[in-house]
C-alpha positions as CSV (number, residue, x, y, z in Angstrom):
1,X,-8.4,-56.5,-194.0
2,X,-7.0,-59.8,-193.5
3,X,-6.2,-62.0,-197.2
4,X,-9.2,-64.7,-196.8
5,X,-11.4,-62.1,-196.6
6,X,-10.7,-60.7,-200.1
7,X,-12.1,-63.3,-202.3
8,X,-14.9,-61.5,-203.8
9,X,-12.9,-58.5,-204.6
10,X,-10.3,-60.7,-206.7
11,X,-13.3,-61.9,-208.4
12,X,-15.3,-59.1,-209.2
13,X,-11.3,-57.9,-210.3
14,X,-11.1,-61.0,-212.7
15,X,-14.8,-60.3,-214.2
16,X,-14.0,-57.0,-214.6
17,X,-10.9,-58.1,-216.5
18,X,-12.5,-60.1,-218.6
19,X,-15.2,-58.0,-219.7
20,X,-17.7,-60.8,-218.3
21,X,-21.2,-58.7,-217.0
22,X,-21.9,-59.6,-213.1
23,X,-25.1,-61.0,-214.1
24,X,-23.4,-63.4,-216.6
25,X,-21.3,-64.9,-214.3
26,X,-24.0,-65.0,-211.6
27,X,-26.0,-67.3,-214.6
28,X,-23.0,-69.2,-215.4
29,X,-22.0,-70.2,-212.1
30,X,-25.5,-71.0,-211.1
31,X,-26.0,-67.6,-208.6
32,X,-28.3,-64.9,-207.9
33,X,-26.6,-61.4,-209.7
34,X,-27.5,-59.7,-206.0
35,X,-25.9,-62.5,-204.3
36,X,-22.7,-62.4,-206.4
37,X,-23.2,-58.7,-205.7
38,X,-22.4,-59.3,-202.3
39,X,-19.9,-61.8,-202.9
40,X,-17.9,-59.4,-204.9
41,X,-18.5,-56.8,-201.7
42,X,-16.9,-59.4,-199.5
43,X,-20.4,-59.6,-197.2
44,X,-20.8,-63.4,-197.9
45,X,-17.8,-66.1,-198.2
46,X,-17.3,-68.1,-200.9
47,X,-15.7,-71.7,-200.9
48,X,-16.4,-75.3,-202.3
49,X,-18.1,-76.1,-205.6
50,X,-19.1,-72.2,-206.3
51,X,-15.6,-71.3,-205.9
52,X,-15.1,-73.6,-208.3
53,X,-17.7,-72.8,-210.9
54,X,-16.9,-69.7,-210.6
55,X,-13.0,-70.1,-211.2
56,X,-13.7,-72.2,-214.1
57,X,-16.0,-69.1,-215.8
58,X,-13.0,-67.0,-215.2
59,X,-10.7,-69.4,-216.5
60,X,-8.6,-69.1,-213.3
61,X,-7.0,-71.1,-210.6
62,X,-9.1,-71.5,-207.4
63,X,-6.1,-70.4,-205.3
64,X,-5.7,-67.3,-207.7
65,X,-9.5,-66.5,-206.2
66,X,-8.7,-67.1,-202.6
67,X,-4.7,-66.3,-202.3
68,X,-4.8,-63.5,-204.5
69,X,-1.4,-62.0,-204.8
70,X,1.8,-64.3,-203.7
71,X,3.9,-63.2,-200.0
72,X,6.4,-62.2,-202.0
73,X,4.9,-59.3,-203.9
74,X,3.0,-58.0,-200.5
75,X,6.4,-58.1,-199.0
76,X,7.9,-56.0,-202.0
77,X,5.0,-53.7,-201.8
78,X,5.9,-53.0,-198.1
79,X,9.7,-52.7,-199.3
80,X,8.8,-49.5,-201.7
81,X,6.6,-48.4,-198.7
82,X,9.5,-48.2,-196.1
83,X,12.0,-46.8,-199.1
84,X,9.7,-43.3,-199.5
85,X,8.0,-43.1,-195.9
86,X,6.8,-39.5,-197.2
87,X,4.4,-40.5,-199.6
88,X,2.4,-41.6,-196.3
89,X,1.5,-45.4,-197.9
90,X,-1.5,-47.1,-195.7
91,X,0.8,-50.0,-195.2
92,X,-2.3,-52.0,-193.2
93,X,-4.3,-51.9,-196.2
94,X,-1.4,-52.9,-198.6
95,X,-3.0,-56.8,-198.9
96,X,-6.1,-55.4,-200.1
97,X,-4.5,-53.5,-202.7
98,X,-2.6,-56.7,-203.9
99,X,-5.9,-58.2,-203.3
100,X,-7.8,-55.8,-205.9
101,X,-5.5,-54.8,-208.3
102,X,-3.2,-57.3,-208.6
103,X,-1.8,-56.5,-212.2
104,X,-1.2,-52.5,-209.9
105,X,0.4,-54.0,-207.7
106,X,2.6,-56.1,-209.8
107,X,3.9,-53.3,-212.0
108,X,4.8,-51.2,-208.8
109,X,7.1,-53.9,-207.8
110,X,8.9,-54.3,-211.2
111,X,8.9,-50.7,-211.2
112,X,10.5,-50.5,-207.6
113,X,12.8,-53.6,-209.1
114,X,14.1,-51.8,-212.0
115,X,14.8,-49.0,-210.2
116,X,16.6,-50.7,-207.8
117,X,18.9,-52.6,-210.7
118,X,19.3,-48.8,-212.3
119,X,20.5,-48.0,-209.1
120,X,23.2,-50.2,-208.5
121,X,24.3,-49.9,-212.2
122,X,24.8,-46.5,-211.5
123,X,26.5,-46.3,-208.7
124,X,29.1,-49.2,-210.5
125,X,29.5,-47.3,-213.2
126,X,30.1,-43.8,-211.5
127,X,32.9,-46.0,-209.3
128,X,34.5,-47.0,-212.6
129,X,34.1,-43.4,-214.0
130,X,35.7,-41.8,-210.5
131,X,38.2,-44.9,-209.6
132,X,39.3,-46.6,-213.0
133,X,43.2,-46.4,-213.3
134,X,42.9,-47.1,-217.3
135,X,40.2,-44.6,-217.7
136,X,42.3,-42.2,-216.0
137,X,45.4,-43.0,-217.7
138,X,43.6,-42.5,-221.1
139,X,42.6,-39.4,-220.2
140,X,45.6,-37.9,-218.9
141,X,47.3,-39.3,-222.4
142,X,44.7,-37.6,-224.5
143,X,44.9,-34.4,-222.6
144,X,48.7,-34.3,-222.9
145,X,48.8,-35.0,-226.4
146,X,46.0,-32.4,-227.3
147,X,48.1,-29.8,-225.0
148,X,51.8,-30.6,-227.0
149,X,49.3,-30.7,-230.8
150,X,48.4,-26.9,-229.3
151,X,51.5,-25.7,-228.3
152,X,53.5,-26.9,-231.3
153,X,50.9,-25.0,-233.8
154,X,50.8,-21.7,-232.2
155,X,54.5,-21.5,-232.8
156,X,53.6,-22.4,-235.9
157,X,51.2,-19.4,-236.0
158,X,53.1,-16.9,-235.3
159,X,53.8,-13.9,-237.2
160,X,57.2,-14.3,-238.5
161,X,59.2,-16.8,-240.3
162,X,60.4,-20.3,-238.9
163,X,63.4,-21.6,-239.6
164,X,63.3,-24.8,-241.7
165,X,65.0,-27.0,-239.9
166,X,62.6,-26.1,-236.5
167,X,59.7,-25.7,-239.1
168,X,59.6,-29.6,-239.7
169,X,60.4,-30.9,-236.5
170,X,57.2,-28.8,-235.5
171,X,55.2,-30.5,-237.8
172,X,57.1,-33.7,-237.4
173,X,55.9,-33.5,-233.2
174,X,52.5,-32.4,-234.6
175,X,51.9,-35.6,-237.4
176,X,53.5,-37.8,-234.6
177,X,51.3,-36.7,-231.6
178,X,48.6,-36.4,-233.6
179,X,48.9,-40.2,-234.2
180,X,49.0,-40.9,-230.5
181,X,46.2,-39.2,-230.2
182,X,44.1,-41.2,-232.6
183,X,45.8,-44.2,-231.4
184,X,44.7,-43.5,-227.7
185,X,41.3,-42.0,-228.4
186,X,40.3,-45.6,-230.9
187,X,41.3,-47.5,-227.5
188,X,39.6,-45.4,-225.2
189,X,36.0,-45.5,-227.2
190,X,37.1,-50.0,-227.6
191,X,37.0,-50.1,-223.9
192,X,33.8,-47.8,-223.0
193,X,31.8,-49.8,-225.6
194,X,33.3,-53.0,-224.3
195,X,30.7,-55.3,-222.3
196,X,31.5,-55.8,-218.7
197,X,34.1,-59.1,-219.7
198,X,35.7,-57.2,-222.2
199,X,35.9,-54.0,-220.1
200,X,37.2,-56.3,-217.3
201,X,40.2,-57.8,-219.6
202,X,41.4,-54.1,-220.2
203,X,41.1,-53.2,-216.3
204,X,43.5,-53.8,-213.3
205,X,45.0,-57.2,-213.1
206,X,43.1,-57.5,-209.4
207,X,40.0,-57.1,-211.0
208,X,40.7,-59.6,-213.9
209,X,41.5,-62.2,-210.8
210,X,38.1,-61.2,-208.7
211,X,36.0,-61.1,-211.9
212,X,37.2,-64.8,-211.9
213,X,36.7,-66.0,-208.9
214,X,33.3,-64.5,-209.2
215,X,32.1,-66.5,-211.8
216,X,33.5,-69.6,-209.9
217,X,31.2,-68.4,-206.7
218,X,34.6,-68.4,-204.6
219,X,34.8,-72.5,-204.7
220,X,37.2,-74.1,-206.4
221,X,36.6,-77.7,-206.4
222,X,40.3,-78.8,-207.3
223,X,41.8,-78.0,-204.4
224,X,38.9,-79.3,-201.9
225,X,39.8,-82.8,-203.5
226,X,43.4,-82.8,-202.9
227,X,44.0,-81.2,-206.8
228,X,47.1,-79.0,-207.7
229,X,47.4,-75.2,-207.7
230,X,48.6,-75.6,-211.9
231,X,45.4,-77.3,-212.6
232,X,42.9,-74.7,-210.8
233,X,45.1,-71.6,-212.0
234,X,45.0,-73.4,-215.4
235,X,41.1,-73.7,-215.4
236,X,40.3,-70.2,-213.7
237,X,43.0,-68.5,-215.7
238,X,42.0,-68.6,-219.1
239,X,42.0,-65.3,-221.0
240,X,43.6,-63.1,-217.8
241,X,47.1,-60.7,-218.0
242,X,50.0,-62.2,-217.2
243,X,50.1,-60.1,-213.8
244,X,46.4,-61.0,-213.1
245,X,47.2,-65.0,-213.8
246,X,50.4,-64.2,-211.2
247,X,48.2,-62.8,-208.7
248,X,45.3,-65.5,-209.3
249,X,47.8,-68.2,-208.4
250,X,48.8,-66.4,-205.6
251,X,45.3,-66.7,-204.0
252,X,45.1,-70.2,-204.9
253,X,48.3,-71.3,-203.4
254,X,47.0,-69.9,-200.1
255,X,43.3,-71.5,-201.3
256,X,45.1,-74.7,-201.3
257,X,46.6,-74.0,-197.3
258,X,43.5,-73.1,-196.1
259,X,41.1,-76.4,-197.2
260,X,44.4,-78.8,-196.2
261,X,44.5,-76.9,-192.6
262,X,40.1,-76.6,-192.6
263,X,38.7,-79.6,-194.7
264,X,35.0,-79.2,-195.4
265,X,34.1,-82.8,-193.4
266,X,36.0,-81.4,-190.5
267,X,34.3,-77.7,-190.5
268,X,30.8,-78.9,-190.8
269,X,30.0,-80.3,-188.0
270,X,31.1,-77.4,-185.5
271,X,29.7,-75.0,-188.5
272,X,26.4,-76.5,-187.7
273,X,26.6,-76.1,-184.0
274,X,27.5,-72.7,-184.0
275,X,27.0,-71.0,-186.7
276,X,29.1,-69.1,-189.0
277,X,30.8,-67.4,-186.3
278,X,34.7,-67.5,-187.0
279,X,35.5,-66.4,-183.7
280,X,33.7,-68.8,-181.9
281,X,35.2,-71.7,-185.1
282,X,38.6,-70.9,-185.0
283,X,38.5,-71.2,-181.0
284,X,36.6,-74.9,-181.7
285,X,39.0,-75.8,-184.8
286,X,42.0,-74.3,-183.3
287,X,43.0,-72.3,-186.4
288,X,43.4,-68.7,-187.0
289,X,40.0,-66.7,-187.3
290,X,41.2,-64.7,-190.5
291,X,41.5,-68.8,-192.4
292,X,38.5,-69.8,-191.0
293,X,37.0,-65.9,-192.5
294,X,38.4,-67.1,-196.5
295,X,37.1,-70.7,-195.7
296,X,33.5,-69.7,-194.7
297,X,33.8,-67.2,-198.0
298,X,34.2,-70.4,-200.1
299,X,31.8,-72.8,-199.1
300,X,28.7,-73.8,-201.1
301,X,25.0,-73.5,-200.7
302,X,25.0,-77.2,-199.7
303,X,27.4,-76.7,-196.9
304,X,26.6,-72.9,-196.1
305,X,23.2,-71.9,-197.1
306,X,23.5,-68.3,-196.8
307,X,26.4,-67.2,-198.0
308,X,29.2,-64.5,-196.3
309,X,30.7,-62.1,-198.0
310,X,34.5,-61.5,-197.7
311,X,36.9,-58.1,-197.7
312,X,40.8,-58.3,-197.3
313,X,42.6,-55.0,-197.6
314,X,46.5,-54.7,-197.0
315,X,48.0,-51.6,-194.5
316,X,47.3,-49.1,-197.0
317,X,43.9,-49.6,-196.6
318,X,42.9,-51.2,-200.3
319,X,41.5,-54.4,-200.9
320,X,43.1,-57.0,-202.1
321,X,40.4,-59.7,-202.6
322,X,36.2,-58.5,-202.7
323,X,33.5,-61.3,-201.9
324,X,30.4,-58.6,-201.7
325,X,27.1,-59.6,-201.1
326,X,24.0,-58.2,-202.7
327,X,23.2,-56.1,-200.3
328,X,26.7,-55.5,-199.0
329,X,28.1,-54.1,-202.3
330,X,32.1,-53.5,-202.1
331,X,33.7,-50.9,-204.3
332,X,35.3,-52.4,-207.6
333,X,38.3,-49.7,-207.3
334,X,39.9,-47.8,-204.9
335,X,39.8,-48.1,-200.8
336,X,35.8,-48.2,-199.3
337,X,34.6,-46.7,-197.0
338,X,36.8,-45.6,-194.1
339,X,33.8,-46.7,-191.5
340,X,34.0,-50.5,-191.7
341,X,35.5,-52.6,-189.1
342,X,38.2,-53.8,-191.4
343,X,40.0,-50.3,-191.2
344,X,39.2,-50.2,-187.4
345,X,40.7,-53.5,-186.7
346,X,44.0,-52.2,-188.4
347,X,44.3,-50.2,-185.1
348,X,43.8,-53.0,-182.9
349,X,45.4,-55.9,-184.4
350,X,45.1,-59.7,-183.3
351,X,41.6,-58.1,-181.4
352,X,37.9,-59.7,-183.8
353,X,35.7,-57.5,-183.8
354,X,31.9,-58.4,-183.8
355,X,29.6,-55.2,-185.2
356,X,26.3,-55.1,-186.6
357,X,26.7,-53.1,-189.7
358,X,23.6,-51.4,-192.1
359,X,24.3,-49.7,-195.7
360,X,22.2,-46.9,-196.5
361,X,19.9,-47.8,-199.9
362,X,16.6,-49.3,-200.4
363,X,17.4,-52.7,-198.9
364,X,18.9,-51.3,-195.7
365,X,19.6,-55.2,-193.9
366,X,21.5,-55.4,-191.1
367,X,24.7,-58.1,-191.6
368,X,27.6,-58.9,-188.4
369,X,30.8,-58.0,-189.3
370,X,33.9,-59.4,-188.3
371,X,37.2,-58.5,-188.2
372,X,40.6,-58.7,-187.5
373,X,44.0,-57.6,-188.3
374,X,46.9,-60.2,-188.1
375,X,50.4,-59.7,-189.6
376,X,51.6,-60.8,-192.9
377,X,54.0,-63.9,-192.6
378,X,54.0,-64.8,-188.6
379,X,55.9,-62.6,-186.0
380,X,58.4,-60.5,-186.5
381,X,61.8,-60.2,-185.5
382,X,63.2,-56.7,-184.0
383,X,61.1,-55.0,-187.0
384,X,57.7,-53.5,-187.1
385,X,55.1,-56.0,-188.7
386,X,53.2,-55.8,-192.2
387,X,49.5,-56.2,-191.1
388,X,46.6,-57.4,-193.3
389,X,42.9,-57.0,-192.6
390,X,39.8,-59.5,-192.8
391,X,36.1,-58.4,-192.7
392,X,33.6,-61.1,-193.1
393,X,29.8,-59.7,-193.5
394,X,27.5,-62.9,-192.4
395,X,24.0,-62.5,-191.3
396,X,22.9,-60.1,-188.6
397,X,22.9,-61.5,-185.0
398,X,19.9,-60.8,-182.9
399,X,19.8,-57.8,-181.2
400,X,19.2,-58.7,-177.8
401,X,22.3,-57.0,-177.1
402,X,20.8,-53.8,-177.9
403,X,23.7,-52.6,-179.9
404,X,22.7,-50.5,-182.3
405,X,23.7,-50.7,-186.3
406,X,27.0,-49.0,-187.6
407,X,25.9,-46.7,-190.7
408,X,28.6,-47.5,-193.3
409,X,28.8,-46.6,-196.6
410,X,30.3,-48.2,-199.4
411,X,32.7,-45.7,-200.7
412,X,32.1,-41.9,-200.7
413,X,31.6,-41.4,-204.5
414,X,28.4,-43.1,-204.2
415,X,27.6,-42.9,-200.5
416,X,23.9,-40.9,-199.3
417,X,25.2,-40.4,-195.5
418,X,25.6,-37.0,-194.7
419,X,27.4,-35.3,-191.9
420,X,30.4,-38.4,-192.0
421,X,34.1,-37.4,-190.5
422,X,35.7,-39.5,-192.7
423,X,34.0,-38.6,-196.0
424,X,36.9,-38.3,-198.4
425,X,35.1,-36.4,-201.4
426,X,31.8,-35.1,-201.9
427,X,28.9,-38.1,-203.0
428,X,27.6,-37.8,-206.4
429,X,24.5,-39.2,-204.4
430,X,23.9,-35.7,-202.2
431,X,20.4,-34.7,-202.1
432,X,19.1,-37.5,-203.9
């Protein structure tokens, strides 16, 4: 039923809302009750002064009356319709629902909303639980201590007499480890209450530097204006590790290469003729695709509207440096998933490659990846080069090409796709 056709259901909706009788408001706004009746059964339009009068008796906004509910919560409607296609949903009459009951409709999509957020709150906390490498090494300390503590008292046990001197070293080992253990279990329950910053300052130095760069959306204005690498490190470092400070400046030093080789003035113009394509840019600018990939990663709404997300991983296959986007979530820990172009491009270095990509979840949009492998400091000399690995994730391409999607996961902890060759552990997600 189209949406201007559903006026007098919204009405007889707000009436009923309101606890106002149909005769009352056919009195009020100067009406029949049997022609409101079929007003409110969507047999005679409504518009003008009535519309009006009868907005004003409902103490609503006209457009309230004849828009009903907004384009965004039909679309969100149709979204938890195509995330359970077995509960059978008549999507073609989903406008009159959000037509009739609006407030309904409204709490199913902050119901679908929350759910989603629980979602992805799980699935970063069951990465930190898996992948953490303090949460680990608390562990492994805890257990080690407990297993010494349980050795050292059933000597102690024992029938038969200890000699002194072995006696107090066992207690000695046993007061000692037993201080460890209180030591290591008080830090343990500090960093599993700690909120996410806190938690953050007592993970992996990497993490401390992308948590960083996070909050500064990737830009760093400094160094776009011809500012030093001391001041931006100074600015973006406060409150990180030593290491995580070291590898911070790190980034910025190469930062600071990439806007002096790719100014923003210079990379607009073909940016805007072409799109952010960083194959088709670096050919234009004359620069190396995986600079123009980090310098597409750092612009600004103003100069890139929609944003592109960013992975680098090193030959081993872990990433150094995580730009995800919302619905292109990247592990916080570990390698991802062994499907993404970035691992595949490790096999054919100096080669981009251009593949539409899809994540399994509830918001299942297609994004272009592309990648490329290209070795660590220039050529090399009669030895074997170290190669490192770029993956941009930029919005999807059309699909007149007819290529089809690659399924990709994010990591396989928390990834639904069944049946995968290069599933590494089982999903916590399975059957879900």
């Amino acid at each position: 039923m189209p949406r201007d056709t559903l006026t007098g259901s919204r009405i007889r909706e707000r009436r009923i809302m309101r606890g106002v009788k149909q005769a009352d408001l056919a009195r009020k706004a100067g009406i029949s009750a049997s022609y409101l009746n079929l007003i409110e059964h969507n047999r005679r339009r409504i518009g003008g002064k009535l519309l009006l009068n009868i907005a004003s008796v409902l103490d609503v906004e006209p457009t309230t009356l004849t828009e009903g509910a907004e384009a965004t919560l039909i679309a969100t409607l149709r979204e938890a319709a195509s995330d359970a296609p077995q509960a059978g949903a008549e999507l073609d009459r989903v406008e009159e629902f959000a037509g009739r009951f609006p407030g309904w409709a409204q709490l199913m999509a902050d119901g679908r909303a929350r759910i989603a957020a629980l979602e992805r709150t799980v699935e970063t906390l069951t990465d930190r639980m898996t992948h953490d490498p303090h949460l680990a090494a608390s562990l492994h300390e805890m257990l080690s201590t407990v297993t010494a503590i349980h050795s050292a008292a059933t000597i102690l046990a024992e029938p038969g007499d200890v000699d002194p001197e072995w006696q107090a070293r066992f207690h000695r080992n046993i007061h000692e480890d037993s201080e460890r253990l209180a030591e290591t279990s008080r830090g343990l329950v500090t960093y599993l209450e700690a909120d996410s910053d806190a938690a953050t300052e007592l993970g992996v130095p990497q993490e401390e530097v992308d948590t960083a760069l996070a909050a500064a959306g990737h830009h760093v204005p400094e160094l776009e204006e011809g500012g030093t690498v001391a001041s931006a490190a100074a600015r973006l470092g406060q409150g990180l590790s030593t290491t995580a400070r070291a590898l911070l400046t790190d980034w910025l030093r190469r930062y600071a290469e990439d806007a002096a080789a790719i100014p923003i003035p210079q990379l607009a113009g073909p940016l805007a003729d072409h799109g952010p394509d960083p194959a088709t840019l670096a050919r234009v600018l004359g620069v190396d695709p995986a600079r123009v990939m980090r310098r597409l990663a750092s612009l600004t709404a103003d100069v890139l509207p929609d944003p592109v997300g960013l992975a680098i991983c090193d030959a081993s296959g872990v990433l150094s440096y995580r730009k995800p986007l919302p619905d292109f979530p990247m592990p916080r820990f570990g390698a991802a998933c062994p499907l993404w172009p970035l691992y595949r491009a490790l096999n054919r270095p100096w080669v981009v490659l251009s593949l539409p990509v899809v994540q399994p979840g509830r918001h299942e949009v297609v994004y272009q990846a592309d990648a490329l492998a290209s070795p660590v400091g220039g050529i090399a000399v009669n030895s074997d080069p170290l190669f490192e690995a770029h993956m941009m994730i930029r919005p999807a391409q059309s699909r007149s090409s007819g290529v089809a999607p690659l399924n990709v996961g994010t990591a396989c902890r928390v990834c639904p796709l069944s049946d995968c060759k290069g599933r590494r552990e089982p999903s916590v997600l399975a059957g879900v």
